[in-house]
ZALUM-900136 format. One record per residue: x, y, z of N, C-alpha, C, O, CB in turn; residue in one letter. Coordinates in steps of 0.05 Angstrom, whole numbers, plus 5000, padded with zeros to 4 digits. Glycine has a CB too. Layout:
<pts>
PT n_px n_py n_pz ca_px ca_py ca_pz c_px c_py c_pz o_px o_py o_pz cb_px cb_py cb_pz type
PT    X    Y    Z     X     Y     Z    X    Y    Z    X    Y    Z     X     Y     Z    A
...
</pts>
This chain:
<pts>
PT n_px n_py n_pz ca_px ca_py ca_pz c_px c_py c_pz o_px o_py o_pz cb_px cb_py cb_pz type
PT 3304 4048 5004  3313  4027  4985 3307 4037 4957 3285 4044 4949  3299  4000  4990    X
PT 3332 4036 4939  3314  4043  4907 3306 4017 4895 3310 3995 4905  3334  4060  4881    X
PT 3298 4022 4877  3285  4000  4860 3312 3984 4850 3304 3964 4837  3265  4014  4832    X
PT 3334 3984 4851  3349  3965  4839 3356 3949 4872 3358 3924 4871  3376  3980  4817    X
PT 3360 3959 4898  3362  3946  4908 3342 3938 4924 3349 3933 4947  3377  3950  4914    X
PT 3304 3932 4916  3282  3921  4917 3283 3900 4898 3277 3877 4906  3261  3938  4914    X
PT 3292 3904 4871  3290  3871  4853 3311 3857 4860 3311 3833 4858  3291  3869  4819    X
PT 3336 3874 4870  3360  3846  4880 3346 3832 4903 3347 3808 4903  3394  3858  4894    X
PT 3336 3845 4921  3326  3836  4943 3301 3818 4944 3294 3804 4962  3324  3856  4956    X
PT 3287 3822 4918  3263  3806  4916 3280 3782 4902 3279 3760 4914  3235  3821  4898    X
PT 3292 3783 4882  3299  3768  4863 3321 3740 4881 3325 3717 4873  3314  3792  4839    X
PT 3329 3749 4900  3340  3737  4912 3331 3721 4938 3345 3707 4952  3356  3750  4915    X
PT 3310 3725 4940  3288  3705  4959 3265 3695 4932 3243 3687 4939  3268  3730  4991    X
PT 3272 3697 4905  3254  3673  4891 3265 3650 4884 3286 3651 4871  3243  3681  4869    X
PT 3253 3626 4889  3264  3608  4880 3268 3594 4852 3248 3593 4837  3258  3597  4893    X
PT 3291 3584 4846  3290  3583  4817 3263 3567 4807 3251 3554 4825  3319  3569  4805    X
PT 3253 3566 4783  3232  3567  4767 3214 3589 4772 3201 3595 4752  3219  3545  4770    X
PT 3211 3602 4791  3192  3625  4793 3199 3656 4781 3216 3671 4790  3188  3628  4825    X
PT 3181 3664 4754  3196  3684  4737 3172 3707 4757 3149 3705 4766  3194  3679  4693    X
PT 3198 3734 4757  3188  3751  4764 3183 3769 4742 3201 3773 4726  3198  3757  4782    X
PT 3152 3787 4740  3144  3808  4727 3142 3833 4743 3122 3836 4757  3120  3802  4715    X
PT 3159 3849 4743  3151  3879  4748 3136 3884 4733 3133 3880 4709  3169  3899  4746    X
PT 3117 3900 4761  3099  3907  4748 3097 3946 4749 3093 3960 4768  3076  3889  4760    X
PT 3101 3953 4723  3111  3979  4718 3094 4000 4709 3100 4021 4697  3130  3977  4699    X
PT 3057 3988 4721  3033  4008  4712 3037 4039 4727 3043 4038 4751  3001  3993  4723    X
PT 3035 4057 4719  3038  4082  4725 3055 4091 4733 3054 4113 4744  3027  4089  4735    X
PT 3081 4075 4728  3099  4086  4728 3122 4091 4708 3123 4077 4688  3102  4078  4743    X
PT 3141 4111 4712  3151  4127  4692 3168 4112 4685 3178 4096 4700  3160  4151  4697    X
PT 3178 4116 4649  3198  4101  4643 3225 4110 4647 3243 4102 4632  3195  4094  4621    X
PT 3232 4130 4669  3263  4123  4686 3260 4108 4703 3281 4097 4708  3278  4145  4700    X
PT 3239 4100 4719  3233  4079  4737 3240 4042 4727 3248 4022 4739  3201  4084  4741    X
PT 3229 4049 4696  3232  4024  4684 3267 4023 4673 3285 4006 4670  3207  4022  4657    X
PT 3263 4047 4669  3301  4036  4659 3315 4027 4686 3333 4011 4686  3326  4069  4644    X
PT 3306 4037 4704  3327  4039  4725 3318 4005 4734 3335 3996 4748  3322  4070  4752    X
PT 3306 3994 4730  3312  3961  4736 3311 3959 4715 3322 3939 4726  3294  3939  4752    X
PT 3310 3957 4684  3317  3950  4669 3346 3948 4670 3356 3926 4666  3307  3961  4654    X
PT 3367 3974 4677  3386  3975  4680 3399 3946 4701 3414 3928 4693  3387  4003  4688    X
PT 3390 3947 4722  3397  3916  4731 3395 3890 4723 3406 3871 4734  3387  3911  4748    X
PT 3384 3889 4708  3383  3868  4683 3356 3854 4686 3353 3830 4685  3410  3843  4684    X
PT 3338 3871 4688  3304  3864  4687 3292 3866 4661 3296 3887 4648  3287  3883  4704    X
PT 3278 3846 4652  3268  3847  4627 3245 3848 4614 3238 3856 4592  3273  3833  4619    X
PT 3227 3833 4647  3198  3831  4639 3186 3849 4657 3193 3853 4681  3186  3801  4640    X
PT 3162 3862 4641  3152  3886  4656 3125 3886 4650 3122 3888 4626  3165  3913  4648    X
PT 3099 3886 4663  3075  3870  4669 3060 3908 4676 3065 3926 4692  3079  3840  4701    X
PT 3043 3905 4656  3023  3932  4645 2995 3924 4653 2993 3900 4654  3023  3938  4607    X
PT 2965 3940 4661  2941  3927  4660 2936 3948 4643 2912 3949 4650  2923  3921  4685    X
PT 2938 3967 4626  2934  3986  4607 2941 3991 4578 2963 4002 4574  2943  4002  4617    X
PT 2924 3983 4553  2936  3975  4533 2946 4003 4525 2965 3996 4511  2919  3958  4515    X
PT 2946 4030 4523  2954  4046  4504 2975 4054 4525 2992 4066 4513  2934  4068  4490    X
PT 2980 4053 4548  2996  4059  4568 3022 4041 4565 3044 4050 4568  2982  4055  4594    X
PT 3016 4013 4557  3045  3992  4551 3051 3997 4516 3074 3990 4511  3036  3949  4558    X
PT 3039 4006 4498  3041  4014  4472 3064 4038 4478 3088 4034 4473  3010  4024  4458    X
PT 3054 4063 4491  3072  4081  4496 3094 4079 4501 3112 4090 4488  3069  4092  4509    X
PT 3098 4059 4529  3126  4062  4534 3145 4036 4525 3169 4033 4531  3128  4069  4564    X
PT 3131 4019 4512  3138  3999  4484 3153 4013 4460 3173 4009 4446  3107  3988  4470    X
PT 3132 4033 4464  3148  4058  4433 3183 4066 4439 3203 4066 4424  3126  4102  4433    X
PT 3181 4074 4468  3200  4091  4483 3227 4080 4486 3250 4089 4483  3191  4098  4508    X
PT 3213 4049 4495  3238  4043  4517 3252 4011 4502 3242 3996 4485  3223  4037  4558    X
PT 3272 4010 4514  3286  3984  4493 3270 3964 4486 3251 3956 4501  3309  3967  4506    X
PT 3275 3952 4461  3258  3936  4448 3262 3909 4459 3244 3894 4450  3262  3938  4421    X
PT 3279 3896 4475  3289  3876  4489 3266 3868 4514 3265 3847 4526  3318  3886  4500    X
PT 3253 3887 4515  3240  3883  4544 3212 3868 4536 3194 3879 4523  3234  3915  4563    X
PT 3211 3843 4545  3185  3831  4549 3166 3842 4557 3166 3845 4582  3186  3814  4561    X
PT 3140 3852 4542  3116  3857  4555 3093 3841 4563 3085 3825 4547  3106  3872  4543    X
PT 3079 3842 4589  3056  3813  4592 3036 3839 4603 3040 3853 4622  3066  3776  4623    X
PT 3011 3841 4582  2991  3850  4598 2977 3836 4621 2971 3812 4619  2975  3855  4584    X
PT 2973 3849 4638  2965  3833  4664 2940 3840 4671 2929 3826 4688  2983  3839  4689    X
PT 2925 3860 4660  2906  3876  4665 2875 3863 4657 2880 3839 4653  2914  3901  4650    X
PT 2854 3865 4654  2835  3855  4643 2832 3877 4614 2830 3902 4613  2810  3854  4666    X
PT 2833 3856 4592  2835  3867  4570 2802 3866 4548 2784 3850 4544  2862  3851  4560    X
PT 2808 3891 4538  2781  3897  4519 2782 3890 4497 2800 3901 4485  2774  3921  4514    X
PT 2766 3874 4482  2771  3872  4453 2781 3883 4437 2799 3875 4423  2758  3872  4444    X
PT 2770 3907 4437  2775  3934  4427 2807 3942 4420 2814 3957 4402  2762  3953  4449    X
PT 2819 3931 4435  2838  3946  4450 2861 3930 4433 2881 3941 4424  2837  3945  4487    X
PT 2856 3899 4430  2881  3876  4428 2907 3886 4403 2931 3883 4400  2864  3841  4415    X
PT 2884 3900 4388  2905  3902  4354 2923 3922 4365 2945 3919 4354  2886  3918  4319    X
PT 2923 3936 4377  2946  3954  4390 2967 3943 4404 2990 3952 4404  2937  3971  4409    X
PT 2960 3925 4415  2988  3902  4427 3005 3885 4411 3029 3882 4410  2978  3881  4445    X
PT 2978 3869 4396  2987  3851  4377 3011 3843 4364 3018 3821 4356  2977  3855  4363    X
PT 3028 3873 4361  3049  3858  4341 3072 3858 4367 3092 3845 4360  3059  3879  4305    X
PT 3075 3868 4392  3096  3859  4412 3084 3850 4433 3101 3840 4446  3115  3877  4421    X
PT 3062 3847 4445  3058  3828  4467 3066 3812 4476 3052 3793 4468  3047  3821  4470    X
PT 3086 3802 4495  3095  3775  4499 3083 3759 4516 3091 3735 4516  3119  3774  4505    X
PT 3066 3765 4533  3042  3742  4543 3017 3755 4554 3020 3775 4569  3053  3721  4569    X
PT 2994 3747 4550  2973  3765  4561 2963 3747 4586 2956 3724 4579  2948  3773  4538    X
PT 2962 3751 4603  2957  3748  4631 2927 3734 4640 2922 3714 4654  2959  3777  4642    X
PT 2910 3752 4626  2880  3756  4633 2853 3752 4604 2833 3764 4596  2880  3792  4645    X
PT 2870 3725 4597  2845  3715  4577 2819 3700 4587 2817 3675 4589  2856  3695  4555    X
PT 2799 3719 4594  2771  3704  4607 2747 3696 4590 2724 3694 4598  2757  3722  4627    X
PT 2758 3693 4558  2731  3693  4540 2744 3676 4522 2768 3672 4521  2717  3723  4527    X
PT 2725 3667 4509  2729  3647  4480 2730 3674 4463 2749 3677 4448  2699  3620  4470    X
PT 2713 3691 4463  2713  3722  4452 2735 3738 4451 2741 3752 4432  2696  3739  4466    X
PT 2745 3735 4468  2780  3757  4477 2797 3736 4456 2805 3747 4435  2799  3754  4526    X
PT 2802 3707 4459  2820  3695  4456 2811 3692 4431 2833 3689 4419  2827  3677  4474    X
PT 2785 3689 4405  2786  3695  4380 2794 3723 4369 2799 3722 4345  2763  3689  4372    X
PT 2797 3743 4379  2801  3774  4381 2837 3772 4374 2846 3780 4353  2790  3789  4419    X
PT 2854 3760 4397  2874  3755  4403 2889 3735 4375 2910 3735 4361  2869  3744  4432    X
PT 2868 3720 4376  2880  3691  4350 2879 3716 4328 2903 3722 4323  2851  3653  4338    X
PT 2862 3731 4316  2854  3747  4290 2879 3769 4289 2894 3772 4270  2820  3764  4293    X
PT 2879 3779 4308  2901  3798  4306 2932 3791 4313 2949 3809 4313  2894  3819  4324    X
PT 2937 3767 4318  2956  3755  4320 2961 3752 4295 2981 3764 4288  2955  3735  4336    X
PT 2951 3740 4280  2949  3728  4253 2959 3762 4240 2983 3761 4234  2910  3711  4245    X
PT 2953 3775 4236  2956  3795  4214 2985 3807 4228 2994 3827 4216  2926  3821  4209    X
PT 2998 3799 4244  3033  3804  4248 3042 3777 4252 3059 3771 4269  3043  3824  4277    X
PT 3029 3756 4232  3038  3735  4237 3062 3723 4256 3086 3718 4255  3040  3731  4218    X
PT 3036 3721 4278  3054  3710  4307 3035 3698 4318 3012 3701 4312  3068  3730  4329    X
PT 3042 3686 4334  3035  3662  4355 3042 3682 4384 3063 3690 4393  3059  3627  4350    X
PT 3005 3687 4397  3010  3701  4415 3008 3689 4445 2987 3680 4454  2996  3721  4410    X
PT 3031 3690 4461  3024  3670  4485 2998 3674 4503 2986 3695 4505  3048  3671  4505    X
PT 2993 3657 4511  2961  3669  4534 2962 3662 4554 2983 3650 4555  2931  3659  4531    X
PT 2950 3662 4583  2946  3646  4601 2909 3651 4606 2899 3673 4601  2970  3654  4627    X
PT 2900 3637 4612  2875  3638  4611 2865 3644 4645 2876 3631 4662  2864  3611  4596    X
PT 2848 3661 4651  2844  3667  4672 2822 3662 4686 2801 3674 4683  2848  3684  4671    X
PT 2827 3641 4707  2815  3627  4729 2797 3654 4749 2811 3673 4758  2844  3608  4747    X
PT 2770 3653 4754  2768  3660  4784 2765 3642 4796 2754 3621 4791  2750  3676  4793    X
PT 2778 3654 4821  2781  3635  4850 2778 3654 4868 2778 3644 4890  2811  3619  4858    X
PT 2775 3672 4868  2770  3691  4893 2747 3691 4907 2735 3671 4897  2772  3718  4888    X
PT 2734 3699 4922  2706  3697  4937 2688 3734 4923 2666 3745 4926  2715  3695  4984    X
PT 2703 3736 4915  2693  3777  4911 2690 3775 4882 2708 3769 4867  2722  3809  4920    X
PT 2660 3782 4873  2651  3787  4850 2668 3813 4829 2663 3814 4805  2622  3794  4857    X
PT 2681 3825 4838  2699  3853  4822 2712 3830 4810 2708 3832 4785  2722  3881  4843    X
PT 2725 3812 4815  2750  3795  4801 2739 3777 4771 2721 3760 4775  2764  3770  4828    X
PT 2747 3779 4747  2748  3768  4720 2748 3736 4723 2753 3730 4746  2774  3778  4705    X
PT 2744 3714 4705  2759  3700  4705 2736 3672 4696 2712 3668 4702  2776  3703  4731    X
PT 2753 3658 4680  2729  3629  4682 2725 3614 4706 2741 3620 4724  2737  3604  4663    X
PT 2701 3591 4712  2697  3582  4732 2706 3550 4714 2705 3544 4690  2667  3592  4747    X
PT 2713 3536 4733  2711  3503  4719 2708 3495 4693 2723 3491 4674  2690  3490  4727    X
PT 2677 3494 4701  2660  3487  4676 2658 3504 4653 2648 3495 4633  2634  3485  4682    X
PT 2670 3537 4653  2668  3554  4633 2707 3539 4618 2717 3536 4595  2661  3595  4650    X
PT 2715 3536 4641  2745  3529  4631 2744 3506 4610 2760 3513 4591  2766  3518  4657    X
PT 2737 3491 4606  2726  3462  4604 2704 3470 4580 2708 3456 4560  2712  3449  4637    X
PT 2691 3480 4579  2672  3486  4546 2687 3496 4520 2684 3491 4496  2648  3513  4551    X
PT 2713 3521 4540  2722  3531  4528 2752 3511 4501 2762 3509 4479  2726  3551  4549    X
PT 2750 3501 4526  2769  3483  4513 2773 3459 4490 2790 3452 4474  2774  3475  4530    X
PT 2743 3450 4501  2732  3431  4489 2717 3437 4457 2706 3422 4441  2714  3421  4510    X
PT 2722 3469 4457  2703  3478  4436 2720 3478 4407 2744 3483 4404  2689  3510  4444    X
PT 2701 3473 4388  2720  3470  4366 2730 3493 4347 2743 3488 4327  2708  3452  4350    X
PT 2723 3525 4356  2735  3548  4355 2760 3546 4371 2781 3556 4362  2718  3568  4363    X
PT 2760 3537 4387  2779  3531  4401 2809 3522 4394 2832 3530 4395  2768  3516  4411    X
PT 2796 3503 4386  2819  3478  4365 2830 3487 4341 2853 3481 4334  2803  3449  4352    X
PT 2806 3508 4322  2814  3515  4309 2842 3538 4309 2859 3536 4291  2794  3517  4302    X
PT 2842 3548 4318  2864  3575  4324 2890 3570 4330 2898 3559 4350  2858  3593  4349    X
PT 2906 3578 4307  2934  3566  4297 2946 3594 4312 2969 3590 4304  2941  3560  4255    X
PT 2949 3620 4328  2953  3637  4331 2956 3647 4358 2966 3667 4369  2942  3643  4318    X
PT 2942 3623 4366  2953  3641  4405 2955 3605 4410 2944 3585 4401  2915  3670  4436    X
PT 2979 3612 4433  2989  3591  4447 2984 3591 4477 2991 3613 4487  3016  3591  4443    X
PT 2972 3570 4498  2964  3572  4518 2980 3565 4535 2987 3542 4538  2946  3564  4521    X
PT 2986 3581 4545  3013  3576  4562 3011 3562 4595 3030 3552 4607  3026  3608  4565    X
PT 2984 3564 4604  2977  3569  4628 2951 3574 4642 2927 3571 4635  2989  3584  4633    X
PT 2963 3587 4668  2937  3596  4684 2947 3618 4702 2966 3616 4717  2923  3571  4703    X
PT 2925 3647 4695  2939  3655  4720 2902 3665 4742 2879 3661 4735  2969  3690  4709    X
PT 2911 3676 4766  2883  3680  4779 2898 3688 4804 2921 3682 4812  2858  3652  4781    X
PT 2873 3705 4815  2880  3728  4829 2874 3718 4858 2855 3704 4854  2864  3753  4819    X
PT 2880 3717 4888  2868  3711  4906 2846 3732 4918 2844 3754 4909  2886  3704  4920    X
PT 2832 3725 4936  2813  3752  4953 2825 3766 4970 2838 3756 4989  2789  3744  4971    X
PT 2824 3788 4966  2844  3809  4987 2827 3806 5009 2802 3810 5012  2849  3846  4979    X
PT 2845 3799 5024  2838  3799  5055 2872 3785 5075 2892 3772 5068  2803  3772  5059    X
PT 2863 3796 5098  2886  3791  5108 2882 3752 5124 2891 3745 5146  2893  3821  5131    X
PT 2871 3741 5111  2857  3714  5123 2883 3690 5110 2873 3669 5101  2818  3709  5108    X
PT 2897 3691 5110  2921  3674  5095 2910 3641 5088 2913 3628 5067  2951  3672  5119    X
PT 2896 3633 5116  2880  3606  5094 2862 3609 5075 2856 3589 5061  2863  3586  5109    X
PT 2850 3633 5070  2833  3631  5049 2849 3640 5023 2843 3636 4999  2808  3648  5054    X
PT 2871 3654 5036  2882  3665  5009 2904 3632 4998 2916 3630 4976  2905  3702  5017    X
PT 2902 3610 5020  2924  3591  5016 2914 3568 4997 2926 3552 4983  2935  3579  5044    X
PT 2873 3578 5008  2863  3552  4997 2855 3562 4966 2858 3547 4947  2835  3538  5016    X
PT 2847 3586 4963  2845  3594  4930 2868 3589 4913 2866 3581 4890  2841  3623  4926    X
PT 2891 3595 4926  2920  3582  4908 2921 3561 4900 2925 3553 4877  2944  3580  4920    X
PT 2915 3546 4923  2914  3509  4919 2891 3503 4904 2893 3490 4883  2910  3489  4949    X
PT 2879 3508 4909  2849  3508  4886 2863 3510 4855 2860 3493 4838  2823  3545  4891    X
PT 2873 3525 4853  2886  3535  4831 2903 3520 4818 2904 3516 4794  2897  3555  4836    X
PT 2919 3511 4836  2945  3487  4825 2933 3466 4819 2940 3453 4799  2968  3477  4846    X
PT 2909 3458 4837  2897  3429  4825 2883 3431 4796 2883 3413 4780  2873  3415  4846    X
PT 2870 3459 4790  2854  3457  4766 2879 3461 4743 2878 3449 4722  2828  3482  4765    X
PT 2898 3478 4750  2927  3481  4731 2943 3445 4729 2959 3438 4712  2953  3509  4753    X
PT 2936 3432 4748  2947  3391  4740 2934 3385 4722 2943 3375 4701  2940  3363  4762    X
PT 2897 3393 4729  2889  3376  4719 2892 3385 4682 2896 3368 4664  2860  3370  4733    X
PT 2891 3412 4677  2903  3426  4652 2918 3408 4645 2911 3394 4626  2918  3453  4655    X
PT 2952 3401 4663  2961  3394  4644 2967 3367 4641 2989 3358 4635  2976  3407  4641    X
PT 2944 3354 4645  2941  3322  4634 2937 3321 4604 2947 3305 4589  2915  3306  4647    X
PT 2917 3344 4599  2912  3348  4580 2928 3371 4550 2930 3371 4525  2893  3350  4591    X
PT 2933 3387 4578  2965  3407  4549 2983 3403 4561 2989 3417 4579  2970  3448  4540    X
PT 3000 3375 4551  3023  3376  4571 3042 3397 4575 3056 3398 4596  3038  3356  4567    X
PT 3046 3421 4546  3060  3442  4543 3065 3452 4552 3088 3460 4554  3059  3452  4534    X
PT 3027 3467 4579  3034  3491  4597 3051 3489 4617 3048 3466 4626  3013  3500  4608    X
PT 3069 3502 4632  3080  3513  4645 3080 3535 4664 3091 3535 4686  3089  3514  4635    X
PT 3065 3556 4653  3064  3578  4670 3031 3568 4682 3012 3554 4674  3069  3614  4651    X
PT 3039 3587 4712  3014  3588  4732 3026 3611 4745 3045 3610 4760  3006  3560  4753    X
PT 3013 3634 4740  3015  3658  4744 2990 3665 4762 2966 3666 4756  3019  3673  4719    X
PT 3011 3673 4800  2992  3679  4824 3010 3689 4839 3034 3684 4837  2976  3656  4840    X
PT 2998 3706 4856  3019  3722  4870 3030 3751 4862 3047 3756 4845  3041  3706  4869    X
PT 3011 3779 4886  3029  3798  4883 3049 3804 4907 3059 3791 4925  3014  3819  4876    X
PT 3051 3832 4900  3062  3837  4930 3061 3832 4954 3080 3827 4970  3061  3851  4935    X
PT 3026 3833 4959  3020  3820  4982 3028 3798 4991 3042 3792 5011  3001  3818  4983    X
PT 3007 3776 4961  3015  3749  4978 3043 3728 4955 3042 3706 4945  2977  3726  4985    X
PT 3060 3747 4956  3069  3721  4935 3083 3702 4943 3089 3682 4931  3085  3726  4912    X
PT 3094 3710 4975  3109  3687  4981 3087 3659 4993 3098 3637 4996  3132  3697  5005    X
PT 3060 3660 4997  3039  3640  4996 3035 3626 4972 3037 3602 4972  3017  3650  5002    X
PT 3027 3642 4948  3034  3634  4926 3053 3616 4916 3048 3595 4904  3037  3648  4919    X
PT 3076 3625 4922  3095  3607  4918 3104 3581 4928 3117 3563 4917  3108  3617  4919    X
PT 3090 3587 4959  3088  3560  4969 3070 3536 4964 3074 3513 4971  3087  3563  4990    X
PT 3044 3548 4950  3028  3536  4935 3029 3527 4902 3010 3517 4890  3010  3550  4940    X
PT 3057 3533 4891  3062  3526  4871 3061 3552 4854 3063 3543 4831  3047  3504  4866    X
PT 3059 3578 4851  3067  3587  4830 3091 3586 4817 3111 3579 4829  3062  3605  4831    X
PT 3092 3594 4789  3115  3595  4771 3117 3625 4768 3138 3635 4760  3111  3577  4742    X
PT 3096 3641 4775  3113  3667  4751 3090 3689 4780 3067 3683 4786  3098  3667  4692    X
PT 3106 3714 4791  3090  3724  4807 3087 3754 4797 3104 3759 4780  3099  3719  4834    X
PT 3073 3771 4801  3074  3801  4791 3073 3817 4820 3058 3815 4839  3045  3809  4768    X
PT 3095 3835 4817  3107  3843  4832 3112 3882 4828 3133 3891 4820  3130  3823  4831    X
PT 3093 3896 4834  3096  3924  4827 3107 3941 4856 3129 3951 4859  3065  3935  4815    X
PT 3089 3942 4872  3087  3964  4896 3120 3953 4917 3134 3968 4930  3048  3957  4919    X
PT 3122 3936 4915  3155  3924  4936 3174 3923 4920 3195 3914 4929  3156  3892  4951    X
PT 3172 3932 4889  3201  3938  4874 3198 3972 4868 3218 3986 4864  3204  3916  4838    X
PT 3174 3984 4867  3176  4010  4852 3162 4026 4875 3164 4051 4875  3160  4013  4820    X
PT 3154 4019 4886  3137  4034  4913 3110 4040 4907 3102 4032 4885  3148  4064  4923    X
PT 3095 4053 4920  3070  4057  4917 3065 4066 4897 3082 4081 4886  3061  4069  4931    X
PT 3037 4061 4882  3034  4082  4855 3020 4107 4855 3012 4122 4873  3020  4069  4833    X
PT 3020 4108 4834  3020  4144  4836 2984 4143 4814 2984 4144 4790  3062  4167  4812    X
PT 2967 4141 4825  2950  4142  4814 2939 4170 4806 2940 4182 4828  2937  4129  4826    X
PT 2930 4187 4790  2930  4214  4780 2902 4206 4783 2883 4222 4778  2945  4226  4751    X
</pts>
């Protein structure tokens, strides 16, 4: 199968509201043209000088969402095209994000990132970190990033209720969000593995690399 007929084929078992991100980490940008060429737009990086590069390269049309766990360090390099960052787990990242947003005067989208998994390797606020953060008046202050959401990762394992009940976990803390920002919209869950669980648990937006581009090519 090539990659254009993997996103027809994915794209055509998602149901409408659910946006798909290729995800295009280590791989080459004829890979990216070549679903770009099918009329793919958004393309989902965990590597900031790696999505800068082929940002430089490749059409300027194409939505970028870092998906990756991001470094402070790192944000002013994205800043002036990022179109949603995936993996905001700090009041620290997301003042980083507001500051350098601000000096390409833009409003940078976010989704703030939940853990729900059972495995310590995985990023992410818990509840009560969600909930300080929010409530804080650094918080309130920041005219520069827009919160779009939630996204969070499940625990790899092949156990489908645990991976069914971390989703749902997820959708209830993403309601109760938006009692309060009625705005958000995105809830970003679901890869290759599990996205059609995901989706049955309510995601909106899934990231999708290894079943549109094939395995990666890690050097």
């Amino acid at each position: 199968m090539s990659i254009k007929d993997n996103l027809n084929k994915i794209n055509s078992e998602l149901p409408s509201g659910v946006t798909l991100v290729a995800v295009s980490k280590t791989k080459p940008n004829e890979d990216i043209l070549e679903a770009y060429n099918t009329g793919h737009r958004i393309f989902g990086e965990n590597k900031v000088q790696e999505m800068v590069a082929k940002w430089e390269a490749l059409p300027k049309d194409i939505e970028w969402h870092m998906i990756g766990h991001v470094q402070r360090n790192k944000v002013k390099y994205m800043a002036e095209f990022v179109a949603l960052i995936h993996g905001v787990d700090s009041l620290k990242l997301l003042k980083e994000i507001n500051k350098q947003a601000k000096k390409h005067d833009r409003v940078i989208p976010c989704l703030l990132q939940m853990h729900i998994a059972e495995e310590d390797t995985k990023f992410g606020l818990d509840d009560s970190e969600l909930q300080d953060l929010l409530q804080s008046d650094e918080f309130k202050a920041m005219e520069n990033i827009k919160i779009m959401g939630l996204m969070g990762m499940a625990t790899f394992t092949s156990d489908e209720n645990q991976v069914r009940k971390e989703f749902a976990h997820l959708k209830s803390v993403f309601e109760k969000l938006q009692q309060k920002l009625p705005e958000i919209s995105i809830l970003s869950m679901g890869m290759s593995g599990d996205y059609a669980l995901a989706i049955e648990e309510g995601s909106t937006m899934v990231r999708i690399g290894s079943s549109i581009f094939g395995a990666r090519n890690y050097q």
